[in-house]
DSSP file (Angstrom, degrees, kcal/mol; ACC not computed):
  #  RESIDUE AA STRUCTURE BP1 BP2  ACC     N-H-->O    O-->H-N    N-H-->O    O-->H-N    TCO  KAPPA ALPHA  PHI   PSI    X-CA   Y-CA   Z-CA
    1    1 A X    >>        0   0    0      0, 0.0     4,-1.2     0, 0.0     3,-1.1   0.000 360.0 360.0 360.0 -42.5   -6.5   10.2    2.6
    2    2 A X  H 3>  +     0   0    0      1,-0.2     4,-1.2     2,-0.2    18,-0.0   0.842 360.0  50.6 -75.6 -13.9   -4.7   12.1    5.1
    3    3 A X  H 34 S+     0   0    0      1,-0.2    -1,-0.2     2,-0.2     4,-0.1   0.590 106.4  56.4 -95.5  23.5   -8.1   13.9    6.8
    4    4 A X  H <4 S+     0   0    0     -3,-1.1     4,-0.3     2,-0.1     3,-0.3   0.649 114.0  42.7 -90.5 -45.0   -9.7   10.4    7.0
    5    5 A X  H  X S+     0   0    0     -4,-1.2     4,-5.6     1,-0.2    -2,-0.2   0.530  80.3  99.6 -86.1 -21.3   -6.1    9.8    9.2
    6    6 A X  T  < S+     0   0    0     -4,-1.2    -1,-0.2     1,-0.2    -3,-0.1   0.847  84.7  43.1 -47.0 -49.1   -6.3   12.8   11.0
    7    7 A X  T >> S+     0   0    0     -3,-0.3     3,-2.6     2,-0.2     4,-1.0   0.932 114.4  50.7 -41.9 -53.0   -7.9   10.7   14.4
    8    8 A X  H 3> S+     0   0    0      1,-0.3     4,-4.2    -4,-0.3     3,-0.3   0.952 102.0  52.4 -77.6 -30.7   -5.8    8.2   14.2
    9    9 A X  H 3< S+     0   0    0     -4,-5.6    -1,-0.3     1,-0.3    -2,-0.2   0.550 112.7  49.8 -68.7  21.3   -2.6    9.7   14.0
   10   10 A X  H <4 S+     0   0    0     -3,-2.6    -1,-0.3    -5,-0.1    -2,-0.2   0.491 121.4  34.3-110.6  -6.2   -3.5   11.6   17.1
   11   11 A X  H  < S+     0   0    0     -4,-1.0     2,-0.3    -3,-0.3    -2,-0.2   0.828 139.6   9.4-109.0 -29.7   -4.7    8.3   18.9
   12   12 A X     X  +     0   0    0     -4,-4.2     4,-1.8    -5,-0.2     5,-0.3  -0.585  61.9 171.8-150.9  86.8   -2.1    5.9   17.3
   13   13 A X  H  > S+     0   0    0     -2,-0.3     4,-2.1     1,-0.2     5,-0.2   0.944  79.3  60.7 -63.3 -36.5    0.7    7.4   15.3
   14   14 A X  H  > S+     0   0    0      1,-0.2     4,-2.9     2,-0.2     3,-0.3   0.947 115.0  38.3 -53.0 -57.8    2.7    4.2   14.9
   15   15 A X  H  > S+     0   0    0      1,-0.2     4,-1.0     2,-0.2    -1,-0.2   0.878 108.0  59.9 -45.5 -56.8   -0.4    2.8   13.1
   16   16 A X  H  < S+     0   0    0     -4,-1.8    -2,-0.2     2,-0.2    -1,-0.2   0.745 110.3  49.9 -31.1 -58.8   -1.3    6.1   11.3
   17   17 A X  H  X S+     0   0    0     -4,-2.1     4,-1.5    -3,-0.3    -1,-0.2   0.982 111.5  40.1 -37.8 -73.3    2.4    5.6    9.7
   18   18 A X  H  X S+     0   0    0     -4,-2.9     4,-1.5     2,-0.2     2,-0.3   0.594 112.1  52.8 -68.8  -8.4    2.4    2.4    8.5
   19   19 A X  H >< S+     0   0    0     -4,-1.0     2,-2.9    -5,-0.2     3,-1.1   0.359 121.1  45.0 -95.5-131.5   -1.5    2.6    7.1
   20   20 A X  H 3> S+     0   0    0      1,-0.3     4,-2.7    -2,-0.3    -2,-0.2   0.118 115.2  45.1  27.6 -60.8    0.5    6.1    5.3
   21   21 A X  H 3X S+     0   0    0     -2,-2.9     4,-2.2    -4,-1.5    -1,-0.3   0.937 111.5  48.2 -91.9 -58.6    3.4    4.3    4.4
   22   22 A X  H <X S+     0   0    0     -4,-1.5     4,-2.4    -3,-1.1     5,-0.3   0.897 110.9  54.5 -66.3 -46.3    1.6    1.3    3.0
   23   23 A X  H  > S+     0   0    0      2,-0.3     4,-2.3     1,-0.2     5,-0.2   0.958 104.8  51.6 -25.0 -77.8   -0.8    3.7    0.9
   24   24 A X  H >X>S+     0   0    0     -4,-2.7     4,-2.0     2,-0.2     3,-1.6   0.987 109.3  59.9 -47.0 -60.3    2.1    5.5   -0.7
   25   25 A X  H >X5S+     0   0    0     -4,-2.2     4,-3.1     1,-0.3     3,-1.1   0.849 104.9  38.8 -26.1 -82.1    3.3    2.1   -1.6
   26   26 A X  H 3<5S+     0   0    0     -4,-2.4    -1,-0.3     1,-0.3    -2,-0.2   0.586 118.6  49.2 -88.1  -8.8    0.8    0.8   -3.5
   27   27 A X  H <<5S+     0   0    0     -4,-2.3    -1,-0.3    -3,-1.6    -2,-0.2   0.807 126.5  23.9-104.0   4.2    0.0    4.1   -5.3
   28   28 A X  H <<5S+     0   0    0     -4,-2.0    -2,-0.2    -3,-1.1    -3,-0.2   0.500 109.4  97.0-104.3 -38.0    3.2    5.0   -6.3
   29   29 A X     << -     0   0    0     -4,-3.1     2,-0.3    -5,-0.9    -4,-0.0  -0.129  57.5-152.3 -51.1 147.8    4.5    1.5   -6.2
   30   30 A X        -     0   0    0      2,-0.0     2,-0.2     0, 0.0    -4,-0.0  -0.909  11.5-170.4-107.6 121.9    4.9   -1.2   -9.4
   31   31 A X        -     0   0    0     -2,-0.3     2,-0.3    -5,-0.1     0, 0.0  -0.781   4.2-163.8-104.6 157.2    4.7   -5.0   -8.4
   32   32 A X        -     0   0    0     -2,-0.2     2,-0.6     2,-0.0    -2,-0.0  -0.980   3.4-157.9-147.1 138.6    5.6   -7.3  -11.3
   33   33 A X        -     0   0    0     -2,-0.3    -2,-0.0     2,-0.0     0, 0.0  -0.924  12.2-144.5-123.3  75.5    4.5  -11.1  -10.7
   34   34 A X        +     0   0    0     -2,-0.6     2,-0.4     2,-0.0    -2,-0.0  -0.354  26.5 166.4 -56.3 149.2    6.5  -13.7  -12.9
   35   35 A X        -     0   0    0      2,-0.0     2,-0.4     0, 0.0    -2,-0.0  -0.977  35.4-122.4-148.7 164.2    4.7  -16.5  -14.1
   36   36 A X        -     0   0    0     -2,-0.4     2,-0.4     2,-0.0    -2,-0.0  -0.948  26.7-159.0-105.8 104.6    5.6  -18.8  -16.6
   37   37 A X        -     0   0    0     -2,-0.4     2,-0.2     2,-0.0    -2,-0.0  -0.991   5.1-171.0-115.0 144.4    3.1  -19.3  -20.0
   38   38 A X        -     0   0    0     -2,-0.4     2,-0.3     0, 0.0    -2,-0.0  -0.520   9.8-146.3 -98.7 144.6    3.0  -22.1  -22.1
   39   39 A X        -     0   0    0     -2,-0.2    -2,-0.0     1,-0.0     0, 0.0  -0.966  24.9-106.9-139.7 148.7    1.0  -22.4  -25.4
   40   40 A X              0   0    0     -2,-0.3    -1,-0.0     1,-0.1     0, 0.0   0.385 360.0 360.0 -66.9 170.8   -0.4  -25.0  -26.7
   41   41 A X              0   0    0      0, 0.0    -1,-0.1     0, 0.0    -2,-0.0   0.623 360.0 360.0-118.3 360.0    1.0  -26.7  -29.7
């Protein structure tokens, strides 16, 4: 991922971060979604 990024962080590092940042997130990350199920009776 990062020589894909290599442009942008030289044209827009702020972006280049947060695209980075958000990346690590989600592959490193776990999100856990409550929901509520019912079954039938």
């Amino acid at each position: 991922m990062t020589d894909r990024l290599a442009p942008l962080a030289q044209t827009d590092p702020t972006i280049h971060a947060l695209i980075r940042r958000e990346v690590e997130r989600q592959e490193h990350g776990l999100e856990l979604i409550a929901s509520e199920n019912f079954c039938s009776v």
